[in-house]
C-alpha positions in Angstrom: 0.0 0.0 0.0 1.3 3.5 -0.6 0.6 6.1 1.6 1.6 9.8 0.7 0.5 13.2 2.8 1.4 16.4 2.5 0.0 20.0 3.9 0.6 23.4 3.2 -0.5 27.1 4.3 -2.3 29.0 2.3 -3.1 32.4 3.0 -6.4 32.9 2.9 -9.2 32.4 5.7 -10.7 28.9 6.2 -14.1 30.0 4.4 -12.8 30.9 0.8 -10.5 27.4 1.2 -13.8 25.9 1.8 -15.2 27.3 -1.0 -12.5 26.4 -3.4 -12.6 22.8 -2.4 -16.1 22.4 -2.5 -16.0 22.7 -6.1 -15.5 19.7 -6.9 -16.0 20.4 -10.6 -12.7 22.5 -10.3 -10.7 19.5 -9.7 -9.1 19.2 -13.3 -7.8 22.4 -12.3 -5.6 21.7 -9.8 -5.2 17.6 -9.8 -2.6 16.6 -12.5 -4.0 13.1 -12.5 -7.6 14.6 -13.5 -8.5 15.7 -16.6 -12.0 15.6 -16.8 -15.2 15.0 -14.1 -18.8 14.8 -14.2 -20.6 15.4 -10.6 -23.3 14.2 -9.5 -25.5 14.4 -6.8 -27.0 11.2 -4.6 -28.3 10.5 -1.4 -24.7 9.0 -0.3 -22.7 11.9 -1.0 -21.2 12.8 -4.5 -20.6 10.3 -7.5 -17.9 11.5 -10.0 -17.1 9.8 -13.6 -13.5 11.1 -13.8 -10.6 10.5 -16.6 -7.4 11.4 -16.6 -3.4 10.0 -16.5 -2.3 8.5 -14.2 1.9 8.3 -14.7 1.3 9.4 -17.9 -1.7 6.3 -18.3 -4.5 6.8 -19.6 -7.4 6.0 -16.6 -11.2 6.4 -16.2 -12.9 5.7 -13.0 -16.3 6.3 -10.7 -15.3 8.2 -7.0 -17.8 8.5 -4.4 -17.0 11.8 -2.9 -18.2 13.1 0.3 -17.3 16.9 2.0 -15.7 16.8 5.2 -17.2 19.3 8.4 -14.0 21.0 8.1 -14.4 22.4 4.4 -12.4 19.1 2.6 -13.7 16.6 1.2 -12.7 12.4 1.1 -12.4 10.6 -2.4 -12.9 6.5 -2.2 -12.1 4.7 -5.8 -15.1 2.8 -6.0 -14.2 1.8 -10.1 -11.0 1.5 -11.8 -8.3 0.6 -12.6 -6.4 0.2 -8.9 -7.1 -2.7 -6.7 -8.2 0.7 -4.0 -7.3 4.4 -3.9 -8.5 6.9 -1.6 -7.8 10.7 -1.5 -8.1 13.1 1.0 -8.1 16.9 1.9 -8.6 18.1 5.3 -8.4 21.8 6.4 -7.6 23.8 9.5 -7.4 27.4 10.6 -4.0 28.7 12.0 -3.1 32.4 12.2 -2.1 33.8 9.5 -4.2 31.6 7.4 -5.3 27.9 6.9 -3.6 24.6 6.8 -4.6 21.9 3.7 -3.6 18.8 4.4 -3.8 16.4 1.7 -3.4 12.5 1.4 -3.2 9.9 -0.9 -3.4 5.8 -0.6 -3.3 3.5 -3.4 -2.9 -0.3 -3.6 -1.7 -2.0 -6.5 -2.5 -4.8 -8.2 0.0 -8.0 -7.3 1.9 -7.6 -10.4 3.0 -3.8 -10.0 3.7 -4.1 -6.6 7.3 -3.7 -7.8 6.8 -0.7 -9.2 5.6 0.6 -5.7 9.3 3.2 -5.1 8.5 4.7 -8.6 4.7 5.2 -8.5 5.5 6.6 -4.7 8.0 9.3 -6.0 5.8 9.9 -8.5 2.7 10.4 -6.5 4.7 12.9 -4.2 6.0 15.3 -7.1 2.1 15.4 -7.6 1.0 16.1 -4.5 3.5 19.1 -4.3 2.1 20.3 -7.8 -1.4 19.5 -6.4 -0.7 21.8 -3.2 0.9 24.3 -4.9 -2.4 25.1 -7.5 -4.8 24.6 -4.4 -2.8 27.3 -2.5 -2.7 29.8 -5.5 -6.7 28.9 -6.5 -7.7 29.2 -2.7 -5.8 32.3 -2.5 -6.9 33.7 -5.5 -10.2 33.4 -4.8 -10.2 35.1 -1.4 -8.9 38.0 -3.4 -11.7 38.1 -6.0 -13.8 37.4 -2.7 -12.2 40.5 -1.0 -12.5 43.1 -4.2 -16.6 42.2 -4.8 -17.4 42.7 -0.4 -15.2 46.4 -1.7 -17.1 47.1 -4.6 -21.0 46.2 -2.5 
């Protein structure tokens, strides 16, 4: 099983990190292995049809999403092509901003178990790419956020 987390601050107050992850939609824009999602609503928390790469393979599979009480959200693999993967993005408020924590599990089928070191370093160099566009969209929409409470 691999097992990667990260976190970062962002500056921007809890509520516009909230909003930016709650979006699920906008996931394509900030998740390298996502290139396209279809959201929908059910009475067990949000289905996704997603595509996308996945080390530079092509992948399509159905996530169950559900948001978390402290603005994230949790992603369960529910079809695909991994034996399991789960994703993950808590937040928290600190001063001077908020703290995104993000993890990652996947379990491979028996026969790339091997490749287990390179999908790991792999995973983590998109993470930090997935951190780094949450933090600029979160921030950027606290400023955008900021300007329209100016101009009411």
């Amino acid at each position: 099983m691999i097992i990667v987390t990260r976190r970062i601050l962002v500056s921007a107050p809890r509520d516009s990190v909230r909003a930016y992850l709650s979006d699920l939609k906008a996931l394509p824009s900030y998740d390298p292995k996502i290139a396209a999602i279809e959201v929908t609503e059910a009475s067990d928390g949000l289905w996704a049809e997603t595509s996308g790469r996945f080390m530079g393979l092509p992948w399509r599979g159905t996530i169950r999403f559900q948001l978390t009480k402290d603005g994230g959200y949790r992603g369960v693999l529910v079809q695909g092509p991994l034996k399991s993967a789960e994703s993950w993005m808590s937040v928290r408020p600190v001063v001077g901003g908020t703290v995104v924590e993000h993890g990652e599990t996947y379990e491979l089928p028996l026969l790339l178990r091997p490749l287990s070191p390179l999908v790991r370093r792999w995973v983590d160099q998109s993470m930090d790419l997935q951190l780094g566009l949450v933090k600029e969209g979160a921030e950027a929409l606290n400023r955008r956020l900021q300007l329209e409470r100016l101009d009411a």
